[in-house]
C-alpha angles and dihedrals in degrees: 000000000000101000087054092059079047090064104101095176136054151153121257118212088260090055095248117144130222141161145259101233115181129187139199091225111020105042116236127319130191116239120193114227093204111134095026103064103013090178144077108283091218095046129036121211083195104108088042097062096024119033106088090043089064104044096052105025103037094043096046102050092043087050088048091053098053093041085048088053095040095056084043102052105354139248099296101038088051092054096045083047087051102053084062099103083196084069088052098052088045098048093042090055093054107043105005104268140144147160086290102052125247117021102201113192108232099179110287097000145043136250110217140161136235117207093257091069093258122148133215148185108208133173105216157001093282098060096052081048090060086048088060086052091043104046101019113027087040080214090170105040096052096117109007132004139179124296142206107288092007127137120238136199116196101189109189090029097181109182090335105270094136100040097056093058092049096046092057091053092051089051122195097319092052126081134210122202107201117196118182125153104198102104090207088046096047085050101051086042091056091049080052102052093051089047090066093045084240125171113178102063117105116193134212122185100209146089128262121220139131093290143027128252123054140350132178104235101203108221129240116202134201095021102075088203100040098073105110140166090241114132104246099244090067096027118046107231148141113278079229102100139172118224101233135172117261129194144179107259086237086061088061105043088056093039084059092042096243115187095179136010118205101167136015115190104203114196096136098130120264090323089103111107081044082062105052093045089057089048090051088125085051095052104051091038107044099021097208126189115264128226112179137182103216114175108085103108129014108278098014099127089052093060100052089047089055094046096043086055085084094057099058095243122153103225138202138191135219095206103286107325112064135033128198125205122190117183105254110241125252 
């Protein structure tokens, strides 16, 4: 009876799709996602209307960019030029540009493109923030990164843009598992999933933490990445949150059925610490690299550091954002 209050998203008879909101002071509220997600949450038409667009189009416009500022400056002058974020923000503004290439409007999101080919829906401005970390700062393959046949975890998964990359550097013989609560989100990674023809990703729409059952994940609108289990008084939110499903990590990894963890990508929020202390079996068995986003609260990077001392890992820091682990040798 309970699990089925849990349950913050469903289907109406005409097939529209809405969401569960709750709130501290004004009880819960239904909110209509028509408009936002027009499709089916469990299919994508995408490829069908769109494909052939972004191959030819987006590619060639952004081709022909880079050839007209190469005969206008060379070679070395363009790609000074485009290492200047500040280019990027102006052009984009005027025709729709940006570091990935074409940006092609598709109602409410965009449709844009990482170098690798790579290609994602995204809501907002944040998220094609996170694609500049992700493809251009390297922020989580500064010390270690997936390898050929290796298994994954993206915690914290977003619309996919991490897992995707790490999907394609794992290759056939690897495996990603992709958890991201959001619904919208989870919706918007599997498109994007299909969108890329990828078959390694494995997704899991819930929350993980130090224990299993529920968990309020205070939403953060209109920053599509920003929503998080953390109580408010740590995590700035709106008092507006979803019920969603939490599990260990070590739940997880049985319930899928894992045999060995190379790399776990963290970026859940300021719930990471919640999350290593619910992977404490994985830790000390399969010993994975570690790639952390750690700047979420003041002091955040200090405690991972001093609860990952008892796991024998050798850590490093990115200033104070990000920290790497990597398991000491024998």
């Amino acid at each position: 009876m309970f699990a089925a209050i849990i349950i913050s998203i469903y289907g109406a008879g005409n097939g529209e799709r809405s969401l569960r909101i709750y709130s501290e002071t004004e009880g819960s509220r239904t909110k209509s996602l028509k408009g936002k997600w027009r499709d089916k949450w469990d299919r994508s038409d995408i490829d069908s209307r769109i494909n052939k667009f972004c191959r030819s189009i987006g590619k060639l416009n952004y081709l022909g960019f880079r050839l007209g500022t190469r005969a206008l400056l060379g070679k070395r002058r363009r790609d000074e030029l485009l290492r200047d974020e500040r280019v990027y923000e102006r052009f984009s503004r005027a025709i729709k540009f940006d570091r990935f290439g074409a940006r092609i409007p598709i109602g409410n999101h965009s449709l844009v493109f990482s170098p690798d080919n790579s290609r994602f829906l995204v809501q907002d401005d944040v998220s094609r923030g996170i694609l500049e970390d992700i493809y251009f700062g390297h922020v989580y393959d500064k010390l270690n990164h997936p390898r050929t046949g290796n298994v994954v975890v993206d915690a914290g998964a977003h619309v996919g843009l991490y897992s995707i990359k790490a999907s394609k550097l794992v290759g056939r013989e690897g495996r990603v598992l992709a958890f991201e609560p959001h619904p919208l989100n989870y919706a918007i990674l599997n498109s994007n999933i299909r969108l890329n023809g990828i078959k390694n990703i494995e997704t899991i729409c819930y929350a993980l933490g130090e224990s299993d059952g529920y968990v309020k994940l205070y939403l953060a609108n209109p920053n599509s990445g920003g929503h998080s289990i953390m109580p408010r008084s740590i995590m700035r939110r709106t008092e507006e949150f979803l019920l969603v499903n939490v599990k260990r990590l070590d739940t997880a990894v049985k319930e899928y059925q894992v045999q060995r963890l190379d790399f776990i990508k963290m970026d859940v929020e300021g719930a990471e610490l919640l999350l290593l202390k619910g992977a404490e079996k994985i830790l000390r068995e399969f010993k994975p690299n570690l790639a952390i986003a750690a700047y979420h609260y003041p002091k955040e990077i200090d405690e991972l550091s001093h609860y990952l001392g008892d796991y024998c890992y050798k850590l490093y820091r990115l200033r104070q954002s990000f920290l790497y682990a990597e398991p000491e040798k024998p």
